[in-house]
VEXPA-860810 format. One record per atom (N, C-alpha, C, O): residue number from 1; residue in one letter; x, y, z; atom name. Coordinates in steps of 0.02 Angstrom, whole numbers. Layout:
N
(NUM, 'A', (X, Y, Z), 'CA')
...
***
This chain:
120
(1, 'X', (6486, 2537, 3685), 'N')
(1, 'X', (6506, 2606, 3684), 'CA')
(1, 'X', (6446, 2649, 3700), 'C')
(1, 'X', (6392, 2640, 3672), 'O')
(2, 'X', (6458, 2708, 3756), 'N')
(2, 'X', (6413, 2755, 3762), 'CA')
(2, 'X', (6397, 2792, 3722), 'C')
(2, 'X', (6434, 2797, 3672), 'O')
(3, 'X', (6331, 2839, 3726), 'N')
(3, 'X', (6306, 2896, 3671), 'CA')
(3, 'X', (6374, 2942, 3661), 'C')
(3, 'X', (6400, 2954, 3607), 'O')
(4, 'X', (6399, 2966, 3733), 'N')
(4, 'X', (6451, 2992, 3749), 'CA')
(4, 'X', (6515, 2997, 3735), 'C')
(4, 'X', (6553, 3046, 3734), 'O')
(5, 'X', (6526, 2922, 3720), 'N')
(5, 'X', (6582, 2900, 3699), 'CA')
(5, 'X', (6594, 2900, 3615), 'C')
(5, 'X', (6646, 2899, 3583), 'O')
(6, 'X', (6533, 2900, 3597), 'N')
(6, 'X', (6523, 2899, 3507), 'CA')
(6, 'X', (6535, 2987, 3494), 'C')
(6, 'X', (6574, 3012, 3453), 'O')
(7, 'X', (6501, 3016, 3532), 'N')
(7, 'X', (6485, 3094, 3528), 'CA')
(7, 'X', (6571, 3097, 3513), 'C')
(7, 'X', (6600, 3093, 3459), 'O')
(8, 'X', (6600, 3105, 3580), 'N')
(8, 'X', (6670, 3133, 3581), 'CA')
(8, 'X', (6726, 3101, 3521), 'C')
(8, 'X', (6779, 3123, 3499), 'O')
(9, 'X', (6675, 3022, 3503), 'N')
(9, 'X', (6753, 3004, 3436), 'CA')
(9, 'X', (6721, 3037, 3369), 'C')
(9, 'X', (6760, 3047, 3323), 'O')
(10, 'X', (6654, 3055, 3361), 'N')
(10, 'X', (6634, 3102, 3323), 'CA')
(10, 'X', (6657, 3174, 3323), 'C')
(10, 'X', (6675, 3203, 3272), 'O')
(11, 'X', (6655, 3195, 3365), 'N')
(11, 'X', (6700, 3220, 3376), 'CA')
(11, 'X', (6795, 3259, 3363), 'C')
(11, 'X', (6827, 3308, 3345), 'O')
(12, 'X', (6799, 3192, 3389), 'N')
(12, 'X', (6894, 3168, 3392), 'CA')
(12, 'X', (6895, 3183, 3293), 'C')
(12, 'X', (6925, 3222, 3256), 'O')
(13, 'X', (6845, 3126, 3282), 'N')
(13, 'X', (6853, 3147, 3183), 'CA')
(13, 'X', (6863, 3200, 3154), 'C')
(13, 'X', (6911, 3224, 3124), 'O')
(14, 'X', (6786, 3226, 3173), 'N')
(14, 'X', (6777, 3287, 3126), 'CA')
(14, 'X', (6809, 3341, 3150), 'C')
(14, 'X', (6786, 3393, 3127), 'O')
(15, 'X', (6869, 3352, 3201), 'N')
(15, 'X', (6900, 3407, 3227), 'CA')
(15, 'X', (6968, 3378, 3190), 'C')
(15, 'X', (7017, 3413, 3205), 'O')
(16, 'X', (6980, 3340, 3159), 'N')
(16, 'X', (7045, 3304, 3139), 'CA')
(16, 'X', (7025, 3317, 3057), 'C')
(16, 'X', (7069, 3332, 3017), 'O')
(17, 'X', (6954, 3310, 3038), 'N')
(17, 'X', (6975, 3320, 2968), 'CA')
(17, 'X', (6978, 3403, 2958), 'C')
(17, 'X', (7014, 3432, 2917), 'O')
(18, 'X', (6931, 3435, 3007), 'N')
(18, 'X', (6944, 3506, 2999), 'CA')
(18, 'X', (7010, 3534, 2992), 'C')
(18, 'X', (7032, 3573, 2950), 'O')
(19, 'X', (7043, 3500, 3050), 'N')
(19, 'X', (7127, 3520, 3060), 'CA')
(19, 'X', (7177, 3511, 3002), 'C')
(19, 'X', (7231, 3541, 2995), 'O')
(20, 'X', (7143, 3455, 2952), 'N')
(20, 'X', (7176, 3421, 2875), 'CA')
(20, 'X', (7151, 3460, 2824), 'C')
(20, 'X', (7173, 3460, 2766), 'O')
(21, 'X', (7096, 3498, 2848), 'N')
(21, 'X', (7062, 3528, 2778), 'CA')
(21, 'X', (7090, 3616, 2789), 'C')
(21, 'X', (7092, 3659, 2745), 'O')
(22, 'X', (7110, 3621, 2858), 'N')
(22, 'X', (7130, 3683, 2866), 'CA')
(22, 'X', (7211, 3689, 2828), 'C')
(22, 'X', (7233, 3729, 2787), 'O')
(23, 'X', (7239, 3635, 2861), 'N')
(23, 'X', (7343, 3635, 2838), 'CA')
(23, 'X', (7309, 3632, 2771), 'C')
(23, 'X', (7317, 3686, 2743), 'O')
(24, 'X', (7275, 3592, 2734), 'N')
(24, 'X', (7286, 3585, 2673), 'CA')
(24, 'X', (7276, 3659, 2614), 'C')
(24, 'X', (7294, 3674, 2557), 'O')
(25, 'X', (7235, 3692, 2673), 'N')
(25, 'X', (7203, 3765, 2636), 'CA')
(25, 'X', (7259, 3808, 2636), 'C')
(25, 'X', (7277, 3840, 2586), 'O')
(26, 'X', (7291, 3812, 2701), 'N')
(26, 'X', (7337, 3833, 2747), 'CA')
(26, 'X', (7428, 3838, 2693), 'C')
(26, 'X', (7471, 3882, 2691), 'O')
(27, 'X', (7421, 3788, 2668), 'N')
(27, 'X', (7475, 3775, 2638), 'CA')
(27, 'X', (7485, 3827, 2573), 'C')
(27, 'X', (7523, 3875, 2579), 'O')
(28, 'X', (7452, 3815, 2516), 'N')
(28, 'X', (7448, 3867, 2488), 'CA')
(28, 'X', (7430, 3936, 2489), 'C')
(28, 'X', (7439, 3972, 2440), 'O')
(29, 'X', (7403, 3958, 2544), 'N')
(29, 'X', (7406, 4024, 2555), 'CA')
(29, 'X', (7468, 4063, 2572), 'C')
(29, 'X', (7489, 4115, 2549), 'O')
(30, 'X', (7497, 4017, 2627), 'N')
(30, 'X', (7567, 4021, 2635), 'CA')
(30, 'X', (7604, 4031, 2581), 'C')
(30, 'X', (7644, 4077, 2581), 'O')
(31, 'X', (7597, 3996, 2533), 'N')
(31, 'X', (7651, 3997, 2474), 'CA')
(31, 'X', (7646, 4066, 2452), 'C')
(31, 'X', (7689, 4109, 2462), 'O')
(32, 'X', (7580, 4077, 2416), 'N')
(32, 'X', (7539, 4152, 2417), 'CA')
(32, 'X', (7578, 4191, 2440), 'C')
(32, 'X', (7623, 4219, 2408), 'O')
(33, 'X', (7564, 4200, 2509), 'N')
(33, 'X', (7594, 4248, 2534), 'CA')
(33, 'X', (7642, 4266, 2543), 'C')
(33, 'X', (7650, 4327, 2545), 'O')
(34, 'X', (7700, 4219, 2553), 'N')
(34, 'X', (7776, 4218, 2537), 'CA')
(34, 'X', (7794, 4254, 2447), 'C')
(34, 'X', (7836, 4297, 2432), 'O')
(35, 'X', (7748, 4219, 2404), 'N')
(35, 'X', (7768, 4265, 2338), 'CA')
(35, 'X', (7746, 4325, 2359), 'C')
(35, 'X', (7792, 4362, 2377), 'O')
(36, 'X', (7685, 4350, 2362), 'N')
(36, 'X', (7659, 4404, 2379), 'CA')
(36, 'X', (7731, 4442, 2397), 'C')
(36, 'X', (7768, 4471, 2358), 'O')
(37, 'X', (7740, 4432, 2474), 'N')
(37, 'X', (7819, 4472, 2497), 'CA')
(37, 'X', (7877, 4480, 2446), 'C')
(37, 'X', (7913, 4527, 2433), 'O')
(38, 'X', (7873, 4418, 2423), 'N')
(38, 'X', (7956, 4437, 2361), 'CA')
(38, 'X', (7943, 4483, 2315), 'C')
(38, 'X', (7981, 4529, 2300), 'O')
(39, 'X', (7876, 4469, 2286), 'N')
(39, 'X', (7858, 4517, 2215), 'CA')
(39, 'X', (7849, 4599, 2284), 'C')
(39, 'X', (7869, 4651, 2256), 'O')
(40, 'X', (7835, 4606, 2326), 'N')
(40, 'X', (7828, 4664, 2369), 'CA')
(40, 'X', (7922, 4691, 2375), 'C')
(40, 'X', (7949, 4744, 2394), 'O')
(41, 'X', (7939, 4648, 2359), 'N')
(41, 'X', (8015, 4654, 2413), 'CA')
(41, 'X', (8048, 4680, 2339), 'C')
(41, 'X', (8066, 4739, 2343), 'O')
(42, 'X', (8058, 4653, 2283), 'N')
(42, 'X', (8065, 4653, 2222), 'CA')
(42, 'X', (8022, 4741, 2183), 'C')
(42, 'X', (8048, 4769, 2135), 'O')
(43, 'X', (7974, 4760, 2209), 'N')
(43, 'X', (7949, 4804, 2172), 'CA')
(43, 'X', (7991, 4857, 2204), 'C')
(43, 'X', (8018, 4897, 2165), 'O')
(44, 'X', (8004, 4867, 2292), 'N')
(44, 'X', (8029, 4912, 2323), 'CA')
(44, 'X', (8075, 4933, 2311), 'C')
(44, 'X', (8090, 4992, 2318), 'O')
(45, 'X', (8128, 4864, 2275), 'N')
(45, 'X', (8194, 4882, 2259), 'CA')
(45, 'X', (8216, 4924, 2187), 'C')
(45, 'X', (8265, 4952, 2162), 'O')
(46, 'X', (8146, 4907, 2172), 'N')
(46, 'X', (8158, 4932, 2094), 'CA')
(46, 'X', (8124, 5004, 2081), 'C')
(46, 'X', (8136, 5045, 2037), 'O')
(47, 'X', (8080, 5006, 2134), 'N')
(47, 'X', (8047, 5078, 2141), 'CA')
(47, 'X', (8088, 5146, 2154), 'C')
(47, 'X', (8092, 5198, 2121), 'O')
(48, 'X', (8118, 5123, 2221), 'N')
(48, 'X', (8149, 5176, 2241), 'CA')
(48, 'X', (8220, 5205, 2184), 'C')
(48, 'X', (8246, 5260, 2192), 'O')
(49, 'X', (8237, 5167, 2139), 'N')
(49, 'X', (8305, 5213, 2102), 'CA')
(49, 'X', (8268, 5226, 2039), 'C')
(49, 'X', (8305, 5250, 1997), 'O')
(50, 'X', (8205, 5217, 2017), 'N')
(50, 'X', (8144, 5264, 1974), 'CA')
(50, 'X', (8105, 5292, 2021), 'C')
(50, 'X', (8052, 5278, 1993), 'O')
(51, 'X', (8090, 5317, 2065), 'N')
(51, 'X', (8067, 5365, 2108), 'CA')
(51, 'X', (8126, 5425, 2113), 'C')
(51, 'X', (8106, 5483, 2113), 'O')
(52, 'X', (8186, 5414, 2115), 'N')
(52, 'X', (8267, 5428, 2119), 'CA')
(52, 'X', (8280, 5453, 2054), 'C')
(52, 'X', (8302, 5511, 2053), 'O')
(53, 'X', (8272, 5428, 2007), 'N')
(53, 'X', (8281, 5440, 1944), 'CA')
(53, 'X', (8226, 5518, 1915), 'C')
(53, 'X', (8244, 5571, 1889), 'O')
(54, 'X', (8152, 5489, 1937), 'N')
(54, 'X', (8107, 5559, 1937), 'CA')
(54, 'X', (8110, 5601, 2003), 'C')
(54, 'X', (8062, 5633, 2025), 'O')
(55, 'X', (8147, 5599, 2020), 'N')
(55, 'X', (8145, 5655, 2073), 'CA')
(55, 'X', (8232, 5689, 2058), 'C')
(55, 'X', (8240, 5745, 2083), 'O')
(56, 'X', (8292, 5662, 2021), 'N')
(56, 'X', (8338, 5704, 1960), 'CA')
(56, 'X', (8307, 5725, 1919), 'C')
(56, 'X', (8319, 5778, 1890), 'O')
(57, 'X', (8257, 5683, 1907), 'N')
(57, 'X', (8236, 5738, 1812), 'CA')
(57, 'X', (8200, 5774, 1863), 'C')
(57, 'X', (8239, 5819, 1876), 'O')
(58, 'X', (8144, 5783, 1902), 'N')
(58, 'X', (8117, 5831, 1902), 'CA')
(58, 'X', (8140, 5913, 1906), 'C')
(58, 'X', (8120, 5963, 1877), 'O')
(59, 'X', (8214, 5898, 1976), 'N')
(59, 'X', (8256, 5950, 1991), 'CA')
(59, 'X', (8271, 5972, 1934), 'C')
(59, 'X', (8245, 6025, 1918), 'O')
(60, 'X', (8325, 5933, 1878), 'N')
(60, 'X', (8335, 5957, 1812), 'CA')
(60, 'X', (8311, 6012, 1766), 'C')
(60, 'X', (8337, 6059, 1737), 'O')
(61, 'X', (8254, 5989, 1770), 'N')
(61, 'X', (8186, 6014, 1735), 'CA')
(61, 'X', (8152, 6078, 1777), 'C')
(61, 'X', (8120, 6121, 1745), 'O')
(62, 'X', (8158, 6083, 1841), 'N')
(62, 'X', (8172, 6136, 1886), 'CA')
(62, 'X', (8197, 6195, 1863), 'C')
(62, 'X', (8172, 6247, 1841), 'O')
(63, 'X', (8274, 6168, 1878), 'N')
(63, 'X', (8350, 6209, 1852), 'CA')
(63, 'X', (8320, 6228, 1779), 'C')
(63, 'X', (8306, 6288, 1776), 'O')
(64, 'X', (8308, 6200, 1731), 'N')
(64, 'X', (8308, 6229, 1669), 'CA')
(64, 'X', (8239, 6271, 1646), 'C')
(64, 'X', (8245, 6316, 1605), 'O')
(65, 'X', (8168, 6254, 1677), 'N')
(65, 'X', (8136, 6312, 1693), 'CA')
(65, 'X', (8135, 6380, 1713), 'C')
(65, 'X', (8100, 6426, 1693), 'O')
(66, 'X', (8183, 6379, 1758), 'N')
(66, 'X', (8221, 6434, 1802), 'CA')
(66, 'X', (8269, 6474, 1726), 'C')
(66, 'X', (8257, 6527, 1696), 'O')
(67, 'X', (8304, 6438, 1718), 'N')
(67, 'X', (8358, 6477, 1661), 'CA')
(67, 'X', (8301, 6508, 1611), 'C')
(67, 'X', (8301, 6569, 1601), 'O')
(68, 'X', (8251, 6468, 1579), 'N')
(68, 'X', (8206, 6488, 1526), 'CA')
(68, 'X', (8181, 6560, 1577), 'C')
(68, 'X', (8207, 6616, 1579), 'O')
(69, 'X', (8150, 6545, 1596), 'N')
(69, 'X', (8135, 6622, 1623), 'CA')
(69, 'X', (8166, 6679, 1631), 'C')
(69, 'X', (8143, 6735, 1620), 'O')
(70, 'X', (8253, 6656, 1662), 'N')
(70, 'X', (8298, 6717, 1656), 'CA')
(70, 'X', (8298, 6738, 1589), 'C')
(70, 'X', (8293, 6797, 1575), 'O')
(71, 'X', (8304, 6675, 1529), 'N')
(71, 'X', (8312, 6707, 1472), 'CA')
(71, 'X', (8265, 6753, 1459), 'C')
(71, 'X', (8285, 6809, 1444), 'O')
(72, 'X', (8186, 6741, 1460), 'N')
(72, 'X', (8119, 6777, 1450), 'CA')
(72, 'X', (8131, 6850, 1489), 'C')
(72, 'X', (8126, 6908, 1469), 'O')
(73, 'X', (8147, 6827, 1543), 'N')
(73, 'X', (8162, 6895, 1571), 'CA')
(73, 'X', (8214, 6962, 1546), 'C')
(73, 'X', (8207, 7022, 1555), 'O')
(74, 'X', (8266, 6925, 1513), 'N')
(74, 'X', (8322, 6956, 1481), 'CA')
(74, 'X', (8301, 6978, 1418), 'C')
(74, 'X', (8314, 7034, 1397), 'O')
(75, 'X', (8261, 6925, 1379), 'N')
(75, 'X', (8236, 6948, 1328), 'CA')
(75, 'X', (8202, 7013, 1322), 'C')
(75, 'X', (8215, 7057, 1281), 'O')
(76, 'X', (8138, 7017, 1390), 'N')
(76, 'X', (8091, 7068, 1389), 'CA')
(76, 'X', (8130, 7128, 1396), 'C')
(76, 'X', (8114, 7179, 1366), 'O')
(77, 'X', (8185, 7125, 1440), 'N')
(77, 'X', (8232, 7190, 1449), 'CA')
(77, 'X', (8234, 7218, 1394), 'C')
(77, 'X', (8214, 7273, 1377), 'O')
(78, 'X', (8277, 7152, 1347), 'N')
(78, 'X', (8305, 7184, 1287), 'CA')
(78, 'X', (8262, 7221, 1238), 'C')
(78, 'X', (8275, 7267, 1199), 'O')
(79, 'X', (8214, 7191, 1248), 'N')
(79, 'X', (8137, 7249, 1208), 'CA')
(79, 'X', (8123, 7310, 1218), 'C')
(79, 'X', (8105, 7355, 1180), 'O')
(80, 'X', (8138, 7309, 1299), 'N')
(80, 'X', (8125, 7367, 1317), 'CA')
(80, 'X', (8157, 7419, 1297), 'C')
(80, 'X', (8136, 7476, 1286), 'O')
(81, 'X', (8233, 7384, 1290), 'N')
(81, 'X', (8272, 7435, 1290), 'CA')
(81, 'X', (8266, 7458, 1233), 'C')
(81, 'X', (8262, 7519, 1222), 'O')
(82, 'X', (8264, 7416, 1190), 'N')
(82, 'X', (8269, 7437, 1119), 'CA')
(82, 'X', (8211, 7462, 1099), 'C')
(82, 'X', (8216, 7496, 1048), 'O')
(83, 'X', (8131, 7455, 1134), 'N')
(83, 'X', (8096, 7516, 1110), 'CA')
(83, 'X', (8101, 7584, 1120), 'C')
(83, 'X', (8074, 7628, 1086), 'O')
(84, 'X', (8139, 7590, 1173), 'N')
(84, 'X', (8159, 7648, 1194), 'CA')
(84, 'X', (8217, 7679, 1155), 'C')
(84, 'X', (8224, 7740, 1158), 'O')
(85, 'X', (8261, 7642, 1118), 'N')
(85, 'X', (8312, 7681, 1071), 'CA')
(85, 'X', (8278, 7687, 1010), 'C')
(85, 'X', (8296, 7736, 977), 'O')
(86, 'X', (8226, 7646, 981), 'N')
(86, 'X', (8187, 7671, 924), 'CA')
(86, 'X', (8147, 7740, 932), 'C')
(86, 'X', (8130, 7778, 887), 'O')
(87, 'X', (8132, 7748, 1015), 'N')
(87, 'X', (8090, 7806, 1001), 'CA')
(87, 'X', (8136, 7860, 993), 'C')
(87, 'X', (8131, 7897, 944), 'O')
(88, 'X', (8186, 7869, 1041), 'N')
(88, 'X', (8252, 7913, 1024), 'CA')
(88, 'X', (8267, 7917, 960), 'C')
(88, 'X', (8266, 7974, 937), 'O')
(89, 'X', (8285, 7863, 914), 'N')
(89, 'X', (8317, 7860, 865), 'CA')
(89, 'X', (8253, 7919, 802), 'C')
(89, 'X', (8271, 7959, 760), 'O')
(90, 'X', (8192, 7902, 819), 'N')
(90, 'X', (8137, 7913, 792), 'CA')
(90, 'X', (8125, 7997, 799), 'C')
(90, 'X', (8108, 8035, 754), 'O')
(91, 'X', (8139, 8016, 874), 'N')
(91, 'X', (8134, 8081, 885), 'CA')
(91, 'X', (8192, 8116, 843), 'C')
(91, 'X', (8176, 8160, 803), 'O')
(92, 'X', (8284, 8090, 854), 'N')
(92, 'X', (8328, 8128, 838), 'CA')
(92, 'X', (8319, 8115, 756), 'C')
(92, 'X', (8326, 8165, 722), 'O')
(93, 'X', (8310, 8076, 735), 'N')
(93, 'X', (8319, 8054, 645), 'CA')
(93, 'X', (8256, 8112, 628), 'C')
(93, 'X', (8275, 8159, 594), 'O')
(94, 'X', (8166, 8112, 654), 'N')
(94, 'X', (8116, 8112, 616), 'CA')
(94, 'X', (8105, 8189, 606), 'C')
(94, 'X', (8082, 8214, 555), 'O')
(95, 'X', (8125, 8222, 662), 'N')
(95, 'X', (8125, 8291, 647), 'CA')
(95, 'X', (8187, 8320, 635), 'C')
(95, 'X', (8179, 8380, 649), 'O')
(96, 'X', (8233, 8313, 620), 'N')
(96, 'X', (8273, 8371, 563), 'CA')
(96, 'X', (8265, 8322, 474), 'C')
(96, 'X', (8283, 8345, 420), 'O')
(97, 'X', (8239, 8266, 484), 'N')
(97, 'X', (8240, 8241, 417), 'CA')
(97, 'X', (8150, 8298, 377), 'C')
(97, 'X', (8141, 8324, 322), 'O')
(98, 'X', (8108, 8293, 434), 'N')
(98, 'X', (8051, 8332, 418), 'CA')
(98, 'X', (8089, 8407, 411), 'C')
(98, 'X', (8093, 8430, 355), 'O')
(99, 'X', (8106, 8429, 444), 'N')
(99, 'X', (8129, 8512, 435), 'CA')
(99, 'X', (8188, 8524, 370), 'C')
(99, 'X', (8193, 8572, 333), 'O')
(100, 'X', (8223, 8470, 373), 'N')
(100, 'X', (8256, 8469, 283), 'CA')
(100, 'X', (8222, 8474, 237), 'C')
(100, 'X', (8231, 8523, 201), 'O')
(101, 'X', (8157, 8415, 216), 'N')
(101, 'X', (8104, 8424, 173), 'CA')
(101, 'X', (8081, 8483, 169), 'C')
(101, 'X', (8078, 8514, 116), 'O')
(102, 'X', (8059, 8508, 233), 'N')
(102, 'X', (8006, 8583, 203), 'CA')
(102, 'X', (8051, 8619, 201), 'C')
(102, 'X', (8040, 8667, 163), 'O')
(103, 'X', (8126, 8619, 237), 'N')
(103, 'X', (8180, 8683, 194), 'CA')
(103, 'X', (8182, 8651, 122), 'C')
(103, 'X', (8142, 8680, 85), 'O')
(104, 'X', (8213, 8605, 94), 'N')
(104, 'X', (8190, 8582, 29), 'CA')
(104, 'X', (8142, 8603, -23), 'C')
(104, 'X', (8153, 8628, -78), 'O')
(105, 'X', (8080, 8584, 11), 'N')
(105, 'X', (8016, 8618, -43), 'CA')
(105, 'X', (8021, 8694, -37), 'C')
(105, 'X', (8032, 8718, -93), 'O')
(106, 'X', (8017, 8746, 20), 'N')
(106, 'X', (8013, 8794, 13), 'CA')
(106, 'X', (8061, 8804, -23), 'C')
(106, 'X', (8042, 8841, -69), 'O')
(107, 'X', (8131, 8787, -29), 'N')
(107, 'X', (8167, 8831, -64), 'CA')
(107, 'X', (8178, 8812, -144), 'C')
(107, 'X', (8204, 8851, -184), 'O')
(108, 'X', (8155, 8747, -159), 'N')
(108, 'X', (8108, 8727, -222), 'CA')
(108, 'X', (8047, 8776, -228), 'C')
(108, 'X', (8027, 8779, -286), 'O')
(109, 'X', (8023, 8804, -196), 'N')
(109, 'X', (7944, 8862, -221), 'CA')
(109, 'X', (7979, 8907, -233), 'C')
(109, 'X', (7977, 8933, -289), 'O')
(110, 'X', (8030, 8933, -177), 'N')
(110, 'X', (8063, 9004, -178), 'CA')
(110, 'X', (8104, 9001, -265), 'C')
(110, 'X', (8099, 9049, -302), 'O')
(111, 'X', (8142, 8938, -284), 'N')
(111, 'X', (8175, 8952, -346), 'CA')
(111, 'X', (8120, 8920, -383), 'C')
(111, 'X', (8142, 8887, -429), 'O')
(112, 'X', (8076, 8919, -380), 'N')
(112, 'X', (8019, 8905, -441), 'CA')
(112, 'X', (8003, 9001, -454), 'C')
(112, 'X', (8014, 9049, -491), 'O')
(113, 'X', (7984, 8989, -419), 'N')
(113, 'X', (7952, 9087, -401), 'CA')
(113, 'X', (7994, 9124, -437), 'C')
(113, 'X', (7974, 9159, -483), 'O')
(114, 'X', (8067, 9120, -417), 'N')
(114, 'X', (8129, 9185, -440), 'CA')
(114, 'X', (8145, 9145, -508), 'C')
(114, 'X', (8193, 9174, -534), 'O')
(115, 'X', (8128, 9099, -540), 'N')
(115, 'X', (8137, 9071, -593), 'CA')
(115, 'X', (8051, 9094, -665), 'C')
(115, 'X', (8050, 9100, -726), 'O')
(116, 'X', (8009, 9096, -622), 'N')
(116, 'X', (7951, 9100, -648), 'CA')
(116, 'X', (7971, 9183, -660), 'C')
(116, 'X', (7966, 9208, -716), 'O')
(117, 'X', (7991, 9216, -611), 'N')
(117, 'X', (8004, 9324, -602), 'CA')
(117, 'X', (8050, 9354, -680), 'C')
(117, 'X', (8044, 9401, -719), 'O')
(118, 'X', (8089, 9302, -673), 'N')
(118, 'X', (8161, 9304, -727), 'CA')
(118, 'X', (8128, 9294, -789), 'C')
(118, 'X', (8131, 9340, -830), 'O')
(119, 'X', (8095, 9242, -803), 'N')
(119, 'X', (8055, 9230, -877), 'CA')
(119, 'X', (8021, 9302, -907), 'C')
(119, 'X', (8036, 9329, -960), 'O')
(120, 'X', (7979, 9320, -867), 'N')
(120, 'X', (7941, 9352, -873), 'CA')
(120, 'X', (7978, 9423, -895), 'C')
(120, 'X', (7945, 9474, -906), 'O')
***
């Protein structure tokens, strides 16, 4: 046998065990990667109707933000309004209840006075 001829079955070998050491590597990666895809295929399916699920609550939660505010808003009205009938109420009640009192006292001094005139 030539140098040549040894070279190339050296060769012929070590390209044959490479090729055995590759399938053999080869094999389980494959497997790998096939789970890889199912657990991928499996998360998608389960993602999207909880992605689905938070994207109803969020709208929900939307909608009922929205109402809280009309209420806040309705509320603030109602303050308004009603500070505004206290001040009314405050103007029409505070001055003839003040102008009763001092007709009151004065005419408490006036019959103190014509009561004090009479004694005498």
């Amino acid at each position: 046998m030539s140098p040549l001829e040894i070279t190339g079955l050296i060769a012929i070998i070590l390209i044959s065990a490479f090729a055995a050491v590759g399938i053999i590597v080869a094999i389980p990666i494959v497997r790998l990667l096939n789970r890889i895809r199912f657990l991928v295929d499996k998360l998608n399916e389960s993602l999207i109707p909880v992605v689905e699920k938070l994207n109803n609550t969020v709208t929900g939660l939307n909608s009922e933000i929205n109402s809280i505010s009309q209420l806040t808003q309705s509320a603030g009205s109602i303050v308004a309004q009603l500070e505004k009938i206290i001040r009314l109420v405050r103007i029409i009640i505070t001055g003839p209840i003040i102008k009763l009192i001092s007709t009151g006292i004065g005419l408490a001094g006036g019959i103190k006075k014509i009561a004090s005139k009479n004694k005498n």
